[in-house]
C-alpha positions as a Markdown table, in Angstrom:
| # | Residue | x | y | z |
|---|---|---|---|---|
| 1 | Unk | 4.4 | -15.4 | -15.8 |
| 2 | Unk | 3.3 | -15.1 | -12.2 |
| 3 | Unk | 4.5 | -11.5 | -12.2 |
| 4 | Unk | 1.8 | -10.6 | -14.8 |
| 5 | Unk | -0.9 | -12.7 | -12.7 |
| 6 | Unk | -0.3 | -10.5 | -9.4 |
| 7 | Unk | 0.0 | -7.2 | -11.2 |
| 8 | Unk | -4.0 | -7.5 | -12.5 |
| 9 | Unk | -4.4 | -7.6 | -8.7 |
| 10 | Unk | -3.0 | -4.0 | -7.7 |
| 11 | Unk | -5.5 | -1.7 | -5.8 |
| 12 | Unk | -4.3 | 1.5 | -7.4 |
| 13 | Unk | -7.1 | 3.3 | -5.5 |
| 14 | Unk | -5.1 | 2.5 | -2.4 |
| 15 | Unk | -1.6 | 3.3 | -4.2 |
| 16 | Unk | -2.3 | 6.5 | -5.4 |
| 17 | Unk | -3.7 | 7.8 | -1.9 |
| 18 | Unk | -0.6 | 6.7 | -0.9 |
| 19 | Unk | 1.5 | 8.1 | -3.1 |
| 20 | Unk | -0.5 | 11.6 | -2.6 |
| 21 | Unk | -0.7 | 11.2 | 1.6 |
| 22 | Unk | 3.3 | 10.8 | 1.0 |
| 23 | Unk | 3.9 | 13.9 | -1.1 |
| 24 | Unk | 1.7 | 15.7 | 1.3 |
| 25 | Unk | 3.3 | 14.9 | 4.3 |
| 26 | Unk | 6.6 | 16.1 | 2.6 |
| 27 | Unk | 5.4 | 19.7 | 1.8 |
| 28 | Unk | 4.1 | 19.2 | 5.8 |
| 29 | Unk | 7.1 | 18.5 | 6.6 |
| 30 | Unk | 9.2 | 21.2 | 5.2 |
| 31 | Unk | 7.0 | 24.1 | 6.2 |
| 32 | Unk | 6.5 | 22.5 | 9.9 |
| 33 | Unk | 8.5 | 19.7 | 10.9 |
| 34 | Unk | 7.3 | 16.3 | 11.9 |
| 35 | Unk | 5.9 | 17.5 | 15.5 |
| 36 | Unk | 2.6 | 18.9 | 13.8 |
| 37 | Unk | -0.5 | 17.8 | 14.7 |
| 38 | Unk | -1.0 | 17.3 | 11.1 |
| 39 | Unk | 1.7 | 16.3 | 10.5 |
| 40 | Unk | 1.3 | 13.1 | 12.8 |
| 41 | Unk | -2.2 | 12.1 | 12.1 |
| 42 | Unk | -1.2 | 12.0 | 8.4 |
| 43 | Unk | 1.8 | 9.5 | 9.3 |
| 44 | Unk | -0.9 | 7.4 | 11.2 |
| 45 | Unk | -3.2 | 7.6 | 8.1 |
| 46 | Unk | -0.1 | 6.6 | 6.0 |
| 47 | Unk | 0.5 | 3.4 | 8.1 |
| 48 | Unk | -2.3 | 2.3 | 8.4 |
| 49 | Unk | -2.9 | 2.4 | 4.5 |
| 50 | Unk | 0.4 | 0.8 | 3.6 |
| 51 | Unk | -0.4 | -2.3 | 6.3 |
| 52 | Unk | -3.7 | -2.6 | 4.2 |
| 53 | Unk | -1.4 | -2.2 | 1.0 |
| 54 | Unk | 0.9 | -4.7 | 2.5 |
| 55 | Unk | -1.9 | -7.2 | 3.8 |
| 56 | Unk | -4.1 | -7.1 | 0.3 |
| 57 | Unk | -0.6 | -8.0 | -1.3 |
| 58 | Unk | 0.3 | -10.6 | 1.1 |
| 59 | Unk | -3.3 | -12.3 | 0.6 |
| 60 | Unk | -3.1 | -12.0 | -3.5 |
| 61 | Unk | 0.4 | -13.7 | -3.1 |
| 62 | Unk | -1.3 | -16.3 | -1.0 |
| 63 | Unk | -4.5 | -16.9 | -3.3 |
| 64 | Unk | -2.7 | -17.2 | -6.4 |
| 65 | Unk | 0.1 | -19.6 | -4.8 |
| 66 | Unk | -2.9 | -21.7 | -3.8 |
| 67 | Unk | -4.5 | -21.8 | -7.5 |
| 68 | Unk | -1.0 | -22.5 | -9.0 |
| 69 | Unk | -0.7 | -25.4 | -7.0 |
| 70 | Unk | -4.5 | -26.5 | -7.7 |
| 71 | Unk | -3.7 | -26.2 | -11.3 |
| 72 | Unk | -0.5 | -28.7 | -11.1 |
| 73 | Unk | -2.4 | -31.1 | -8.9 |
């Protein structure tokens, strides 16, 4: 049940950008190699989306832990 709950919460805004940043620093990757210019800001744009992806999911966990435990109190 608490599956269901925390998949109404997903931000697929942020998880399709990304999925496309990822596949886009692939095709960088095979034509240049990873010491691009491009190449690197992408990565830093990647990380710091997944920490937000990471830190949205961490706080949804969090919230709906609190209003299970509201609900059996």
């Amino acid at each position: 049940m608490k599956a269901i709950e925390f998949s109404d919460t997903e931000n697929m805004d942020l998880l399709m950008e990304i999925v496309n940043l990822k596949a886009k620093l692939s095709g960088i990757y095979n034509q240049t190699g990873p010491n691009s210019s491009e190449y690197i800001t992408l990565s830093i744009r990647l990380n710091l989306l997944m920490n937000k992806y990471f830190e949205e999911k961490a706080g949804n966990i969090i919230n709906n832990e609190k209003i299970y435990e509201m609900q059996i109190n």
